[in-house]
N, C-alpha and C positions, 0 to 999 in steps of 0.2 A: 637474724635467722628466720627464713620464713616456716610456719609452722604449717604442718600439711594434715590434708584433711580428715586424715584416721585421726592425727592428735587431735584437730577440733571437735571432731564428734567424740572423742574421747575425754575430753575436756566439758563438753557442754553435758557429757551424763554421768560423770563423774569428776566435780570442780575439785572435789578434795585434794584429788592426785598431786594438784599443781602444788609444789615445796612439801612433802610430805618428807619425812627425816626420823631417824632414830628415835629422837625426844619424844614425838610425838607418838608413835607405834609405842614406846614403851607406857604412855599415858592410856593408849588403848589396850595394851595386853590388862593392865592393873584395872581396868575396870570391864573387861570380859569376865577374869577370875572373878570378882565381886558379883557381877550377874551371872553368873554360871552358878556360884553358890546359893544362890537364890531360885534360880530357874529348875536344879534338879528337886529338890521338894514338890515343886508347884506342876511341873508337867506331872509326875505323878500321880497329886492330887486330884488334877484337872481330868486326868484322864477318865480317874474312876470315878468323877463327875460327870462324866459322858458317858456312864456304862462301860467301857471301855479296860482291855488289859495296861495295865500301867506304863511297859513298853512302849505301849502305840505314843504315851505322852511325848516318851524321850523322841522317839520318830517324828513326831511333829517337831521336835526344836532344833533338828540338825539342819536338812537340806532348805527350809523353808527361809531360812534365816540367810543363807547363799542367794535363794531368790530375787529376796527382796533385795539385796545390796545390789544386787545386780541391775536390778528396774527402780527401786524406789530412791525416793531425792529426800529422806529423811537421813541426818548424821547419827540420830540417836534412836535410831526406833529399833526395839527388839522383839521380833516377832516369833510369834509363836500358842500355844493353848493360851487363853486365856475362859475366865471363870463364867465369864456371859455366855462366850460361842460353845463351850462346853456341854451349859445344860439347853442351848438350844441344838446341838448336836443330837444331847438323849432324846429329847421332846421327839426330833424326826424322828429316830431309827426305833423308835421305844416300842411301836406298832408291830416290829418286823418279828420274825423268828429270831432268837437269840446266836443261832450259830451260824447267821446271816451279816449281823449286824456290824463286822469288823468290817466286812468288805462293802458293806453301805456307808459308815459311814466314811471311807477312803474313797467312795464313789462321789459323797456330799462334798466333799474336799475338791474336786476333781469338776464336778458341775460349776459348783462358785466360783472357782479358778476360772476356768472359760468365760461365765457370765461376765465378770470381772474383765478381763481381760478384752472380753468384746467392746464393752462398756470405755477403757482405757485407750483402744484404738479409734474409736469413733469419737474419743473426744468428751466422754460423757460426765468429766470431773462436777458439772455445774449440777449436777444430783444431788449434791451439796447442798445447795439450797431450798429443795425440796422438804427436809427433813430439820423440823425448828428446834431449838436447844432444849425447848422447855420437853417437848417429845421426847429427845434423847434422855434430856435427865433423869424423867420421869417413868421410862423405858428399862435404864441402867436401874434405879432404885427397888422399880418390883421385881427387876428380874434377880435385885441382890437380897433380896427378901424369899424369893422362892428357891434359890441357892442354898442360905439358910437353912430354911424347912428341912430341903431333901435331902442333907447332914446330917440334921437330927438323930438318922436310922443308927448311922456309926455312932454317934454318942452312947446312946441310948444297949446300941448291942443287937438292934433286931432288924428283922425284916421288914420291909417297907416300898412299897413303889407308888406312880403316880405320876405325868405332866403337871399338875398343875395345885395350886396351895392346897385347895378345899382333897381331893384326893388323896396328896401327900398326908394328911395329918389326921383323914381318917383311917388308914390302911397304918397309920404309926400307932395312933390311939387304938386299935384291933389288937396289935401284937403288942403290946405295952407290959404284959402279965409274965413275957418271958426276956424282960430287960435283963443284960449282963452289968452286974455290979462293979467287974474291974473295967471293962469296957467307960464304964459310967466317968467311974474314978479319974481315968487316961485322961478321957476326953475334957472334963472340967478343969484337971491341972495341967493340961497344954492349952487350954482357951484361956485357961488365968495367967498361963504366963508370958501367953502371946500377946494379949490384951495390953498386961504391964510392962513387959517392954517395947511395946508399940507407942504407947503413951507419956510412958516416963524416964525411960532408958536415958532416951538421948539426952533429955535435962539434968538428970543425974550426973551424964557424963560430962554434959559442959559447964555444971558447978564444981565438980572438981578437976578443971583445967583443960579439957583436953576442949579442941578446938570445935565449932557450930559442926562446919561442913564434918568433919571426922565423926564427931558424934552421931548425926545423922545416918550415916553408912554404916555404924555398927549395930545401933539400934535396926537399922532394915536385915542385917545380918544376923539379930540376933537367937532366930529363929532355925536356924542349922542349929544351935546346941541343944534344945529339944529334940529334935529329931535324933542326934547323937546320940543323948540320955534315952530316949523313949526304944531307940534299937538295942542299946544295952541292958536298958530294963528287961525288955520284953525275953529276948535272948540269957540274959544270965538267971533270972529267976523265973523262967520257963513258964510265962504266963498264958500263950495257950494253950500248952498243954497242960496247963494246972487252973486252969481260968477259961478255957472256952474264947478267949482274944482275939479278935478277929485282925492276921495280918495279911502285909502285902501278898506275903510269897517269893515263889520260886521267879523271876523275869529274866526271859529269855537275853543270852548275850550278844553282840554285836548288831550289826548296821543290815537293815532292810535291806533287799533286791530292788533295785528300779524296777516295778512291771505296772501293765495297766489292770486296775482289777477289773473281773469279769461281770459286764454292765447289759443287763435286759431290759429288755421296754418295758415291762412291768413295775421292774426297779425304777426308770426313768418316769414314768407317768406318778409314781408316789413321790417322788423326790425334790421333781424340777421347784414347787411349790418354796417348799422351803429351804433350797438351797439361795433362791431369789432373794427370800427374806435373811438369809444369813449372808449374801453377797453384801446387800445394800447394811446390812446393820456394822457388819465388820470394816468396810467402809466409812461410813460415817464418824464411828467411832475411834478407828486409826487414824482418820485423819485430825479428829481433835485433838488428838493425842501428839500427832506431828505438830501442829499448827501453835500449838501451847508451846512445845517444845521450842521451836523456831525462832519463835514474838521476843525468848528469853537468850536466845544464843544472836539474834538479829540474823537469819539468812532465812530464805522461803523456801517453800513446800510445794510443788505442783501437784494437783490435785488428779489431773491425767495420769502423769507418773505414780503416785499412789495408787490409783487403781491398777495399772499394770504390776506394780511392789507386791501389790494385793494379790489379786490374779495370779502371778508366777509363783506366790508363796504355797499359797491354797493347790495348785495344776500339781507342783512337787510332793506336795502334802499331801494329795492322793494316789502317786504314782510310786512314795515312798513308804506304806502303809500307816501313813497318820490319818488325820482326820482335820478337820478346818480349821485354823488360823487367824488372829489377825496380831494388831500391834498390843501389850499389853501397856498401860500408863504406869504402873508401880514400877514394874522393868525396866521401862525408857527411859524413869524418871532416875532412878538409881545409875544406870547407863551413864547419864547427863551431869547427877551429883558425884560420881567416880571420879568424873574427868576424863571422859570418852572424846577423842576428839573429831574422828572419821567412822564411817561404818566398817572400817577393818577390826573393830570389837567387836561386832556382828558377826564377822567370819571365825575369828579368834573361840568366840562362845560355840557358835558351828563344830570347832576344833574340836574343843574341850568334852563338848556335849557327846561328840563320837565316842572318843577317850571312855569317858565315862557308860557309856553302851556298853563296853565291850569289857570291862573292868570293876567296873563298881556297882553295875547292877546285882552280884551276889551278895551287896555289904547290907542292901535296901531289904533284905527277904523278909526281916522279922522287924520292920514297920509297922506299927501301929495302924491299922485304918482312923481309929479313933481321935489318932495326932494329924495324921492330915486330915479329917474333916475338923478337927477344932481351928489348925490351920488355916481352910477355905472358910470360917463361917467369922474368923477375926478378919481376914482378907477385906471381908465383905461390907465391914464395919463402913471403911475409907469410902465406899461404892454410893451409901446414902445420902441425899441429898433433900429432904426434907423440904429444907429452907427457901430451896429454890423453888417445889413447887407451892410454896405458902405466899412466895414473892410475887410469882405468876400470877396466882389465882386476886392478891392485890390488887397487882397494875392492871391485869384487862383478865376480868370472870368468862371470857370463851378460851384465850390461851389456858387459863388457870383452868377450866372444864375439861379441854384437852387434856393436861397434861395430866388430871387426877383420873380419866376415861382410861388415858395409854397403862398409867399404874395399876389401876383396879383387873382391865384385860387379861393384863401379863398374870395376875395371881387368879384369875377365872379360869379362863382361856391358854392360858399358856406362854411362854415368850414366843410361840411362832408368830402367835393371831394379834400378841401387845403391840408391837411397831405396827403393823400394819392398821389397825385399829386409831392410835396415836396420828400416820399420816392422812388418815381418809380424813377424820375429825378437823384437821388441821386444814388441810386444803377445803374441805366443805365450806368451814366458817370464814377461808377467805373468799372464794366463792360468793357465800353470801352476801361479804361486806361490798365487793365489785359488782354483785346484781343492785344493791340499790346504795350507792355512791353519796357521803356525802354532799352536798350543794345546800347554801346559806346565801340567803340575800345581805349584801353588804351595803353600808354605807362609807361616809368619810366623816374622820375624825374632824370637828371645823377648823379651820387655817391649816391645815395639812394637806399630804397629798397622800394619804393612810388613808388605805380602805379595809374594814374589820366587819366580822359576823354581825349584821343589826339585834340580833335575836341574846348575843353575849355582850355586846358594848352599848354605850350610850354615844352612838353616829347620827348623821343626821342623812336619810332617805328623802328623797325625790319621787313623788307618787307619778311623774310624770317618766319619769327615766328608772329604770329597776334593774340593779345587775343582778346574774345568778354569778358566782364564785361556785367552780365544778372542781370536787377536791380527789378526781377519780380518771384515770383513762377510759376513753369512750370506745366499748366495743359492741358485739352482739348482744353478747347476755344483761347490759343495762340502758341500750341503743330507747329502749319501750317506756322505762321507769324515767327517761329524762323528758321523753313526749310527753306523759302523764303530767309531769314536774310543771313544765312549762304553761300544759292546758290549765293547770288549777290557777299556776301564776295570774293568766290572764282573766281569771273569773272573778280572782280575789283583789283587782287594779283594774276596774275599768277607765280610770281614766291613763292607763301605763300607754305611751306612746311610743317609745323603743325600748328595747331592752337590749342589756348586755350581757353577752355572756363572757365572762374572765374564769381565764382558763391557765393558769400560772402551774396547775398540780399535771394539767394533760398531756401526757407523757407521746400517746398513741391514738389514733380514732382510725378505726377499720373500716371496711366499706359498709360493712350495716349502718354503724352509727352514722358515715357519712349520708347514706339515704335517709336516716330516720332526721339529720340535720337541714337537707332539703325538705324533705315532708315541714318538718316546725318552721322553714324559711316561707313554705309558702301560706298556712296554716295563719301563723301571723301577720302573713301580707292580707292575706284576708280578713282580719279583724282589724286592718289599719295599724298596723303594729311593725316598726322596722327592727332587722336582726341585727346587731352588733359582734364580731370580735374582739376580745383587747388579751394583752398579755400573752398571745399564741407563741411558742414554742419554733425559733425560724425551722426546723424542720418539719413541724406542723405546716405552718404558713405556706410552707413551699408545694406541699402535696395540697393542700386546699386550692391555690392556683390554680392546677393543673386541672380542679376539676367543674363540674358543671355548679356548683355551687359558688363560685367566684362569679362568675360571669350570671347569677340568679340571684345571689343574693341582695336583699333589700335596704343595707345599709351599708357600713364600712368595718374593715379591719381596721384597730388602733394599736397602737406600739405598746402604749403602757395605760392602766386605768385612767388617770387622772387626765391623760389628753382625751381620752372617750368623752371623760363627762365635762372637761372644758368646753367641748364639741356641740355636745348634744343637751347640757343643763339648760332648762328655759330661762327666757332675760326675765326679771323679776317685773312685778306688776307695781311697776309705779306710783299709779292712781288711787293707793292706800295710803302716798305719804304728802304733807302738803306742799301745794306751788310758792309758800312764801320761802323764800330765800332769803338768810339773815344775811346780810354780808359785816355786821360788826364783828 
């Protein structure tokens, strides 16, 4: 049967399809229910992480989760609030008027979404690369430390605001004098209990029987029955009214209008900034989150299509009055330990999550704030990563400078101005490394055909022949530092008669470098000095050809080092050793 071309493009952007069956849909409903149970809590939380009515949470976890399945090429990603894009939500809209700020940030939703999505059609997955792990890490860890903080206020019972650490804790420390005591109480005995069965639950449960995987999924689950307990608390012995308790409240029922919110250029000119920085963050980080995901199920992840996953989530997420998006990793990963086996859990949870809009938002009224913020500030625990930047700062002190600059930023500054802060740094110091490029004069290991760093081995140099080994691609911004290289070469070897340059690292030489490579061709013709090739790159070779430098240059291209200096090593000077010849 020949298959026709709607099923092929339907096939190439949704592989799943092909044998999908009962078994399998029923492996996916079992583990939507299990991330559903988990997801209402947390869009909650998140929400009013973001300044945001609690509502807006649930609006962000319905349509946007339809999105992605629709563009994105993750099986297990489940998108939606998450606690990073959250408080970089507040950070934006924090400036604005407060009975503004719904429809900004649905407008912030709604930028990112497009940027995203431009990004996705142009092909722009390789932004990826731009943005280094240790950035990210170190990115996520302040920003789950300044998440923290600005929890505190529910614990605690009082008023508090602020972008960023040093704010948050003075503006806590100011109103400290009017802490609510049952507030206090909530919050520590839903962080202790969140904490312990985060920790030890699941060991508990697989010393007494019950199986790894199983335990793990209750343990993640175990945190609906707090919530349970903390809504019957609150309600049966009527602790804000007898206690001052701060809860959720009344949240409106059913599902959002499709509209577009109402978007000024003023709004736009404050906004575009940071909707950039929460495009490329949300990004970044769902795609880790895919990618990890993927490595352990063995199928891949396009990074083009995650940005359009991304994009379409986010475009929805402001057209259906939520606020930004992206993949959450606790979620996916629960998703993944279920037994999710297609992104039809994804719709399923979409399902469920309406459902529960329209029904179960009256059960949430008398919510604790206290219990979701003890909630988000255990959440946050998992977010840290310490280790990695002590690793970093180890193996190379500019990565490791990076990654403690990106951290320190995000609690200065804020998590708008953290990543961006983290990628200038990052790309500076490489930058820097490519303005002045490694290059080591080598020798040969004797009876071999190894050539290594003179300067780290014990080789044996030839004052008369001197290779430069260039451990760098040659462009404009180092084309200058290699003429210098070269001029010193020659002041510090007068008696150097060719030199070689091995070029086994040189990926690229652009046309500056190739001028600044005629300039030293002639430069050393002039000091009686021939240039050498060895070890060039055949697509290097090929473009050197073609250019005035082949037909100028003063010596020869070699295949590999050791034919070079077969070539060019002087015949040894005889007349030091004697003309008697033993012949016994």
């Amino acid at each position: 049967m020949v298959e026709s071309p709607k099923q092929s493009r339907m096939q190439r952007q949704w592989p799943w399809l092909s044998g999908y069956s009962a078994s399998i849909f029923t492996e996916d409903m079992v583990a939507a229910i299990i991330v559903t149970v988990l997801l209402v809590p947390q869009c909650l939380a998140y929400a009013l992480l973001a300044g945001l009515p609690p509502q807006v949470g649930i609006y962000a976890s319905v349509f946007p989760l339809i999105a992605y399945t629709a563009f994105g090429s993750s099986r297990y990603m489940s998108v939606g609030p998450t606690a990073v894009i959250s408080l970089m939500t507040a950070a934006a809209i924090a400036t604005l008027p407060e009975e503004g700020r719904l429809v900004s940030a649905a407008v912030l939703a709604l930028i990112s979404g497009i940027m995203l999505i431009i990004m996705g059609l142009l092909k722009g997955g390789f932004i990826m690369n731009f943005v280094s792990r240790s950035v990210v890490s170190a990115y996520i860890t302040g920003a789950a430390l300044l998440i923290m903080i600005s929890q505190f206020k529910h614990i605690f019972g009082v008023q508090a605001g602020g972008t960023t650490a040093f704010e948050l804790l003075k503006s806590l420390f100011s109103n400290i004098d009017g802490m609510n005591k049952m507030a206090l109480l909530v919050g520590l005995l839903s962080a202790l209990y969140f904490w312990l069965s985060r920790k030890y639950l699941a060991f508990g449960l697989f010393k007494l029987g019950l199986k790894a995987k199983k335990s793990r999924l209750v343990a993640r689950l175990a945190p609906i029955l707090a919530i349970a307990f903390s809504i019957w608390a609150s309600r049966y012995f009527e602790l804000p009214e007898k206690y001052d308790l701060k809860i959720v409240g009344d949240i409106p029922t059913g599902l959002p209008m499709i509209t577009v919110p109402p978007v000024d250029f003023a709004m736009l000119q404050l906004l575009w900034l940071p909707a950039l920085v929460l495009a490329i963050v949300a990004f970044v980080d769902s795609m880790s989150t895919a990618q990890t995901l993927a490595s352990r199920s063995r199928h891949r992840v396009d990074a083009n299509k995650e940005l359009l996953g991304m994009g379409a989530s986010n475009f929805i997420a402001g057209l259906s009055g939520g606020y930004p998006v992206n993949g959450s990793m606790s979620r996916s990963a629960v998703n993944y330990s279920a037994g999710a086996k297609t992104p039809v859990s994804s719709l399923i949870v979409a399902a469920l999550m309406g459902v529960s809009a329209m029904f179960l938002t009256p059960v949430l009224k008398y919510l604790p704030l206290a219990t979701l913020a003890a909630l988000i500030i255990v959440a946050c625990f998992s977010l840290f990563d310490f280790k990695s930047i002590w690793q970093t700062w180890k193996y190379s002190k500019g990565d490791g400078f990076t990654a403690l600059a990106t951290f320190v930023a995000v609690l200065i500054f804020g998590v708008q101005w953290g990543v961006l802060v983290g990628v200038i740094l990052a790309m500076t110091f490489h930058i820097r490394t490519t303005l002045r490029p490694h290059m080591a004069i080598v020798g040969r290991f004797p009876g071999t055909e190894h050539y290594r760093d003179a300067e780290r081995f014990n080789v044996v140099t030839i004052e008369e022949v001197k290779t430069l080994r260039i451990d760098e691609s040659l462009y404009f911004a180092n084309a200058r530092y290699l003429e210098d290289k070269i001029a010193r070469l020659v002041v510090e070897h007068p008696k150097m008669t060719d030199l070689i340059m091995m070029c086994p690292a040189v990926n690229r030489i652009d046309a500056s470098a190739l001028s600044s490579l005629e300039t030293i061709n002639k430069r050393l013709e002039s000091a009686g000095v021939k240039l050498h090739f060895s070890e060039l790159h055949s697509q290097i070779k090929e473009r050197l050809m073609k250019s005035d430098l082949a037909r100028t240059l003063s010596g020869q291209i070699f295949f590999t080092q050791h034919e070079a200096m077969e070539a060019l090593e002087p015949e040894p000077d005889w007349s030091q050793f004697s003309d008697h010849v033993d012949i016994h």
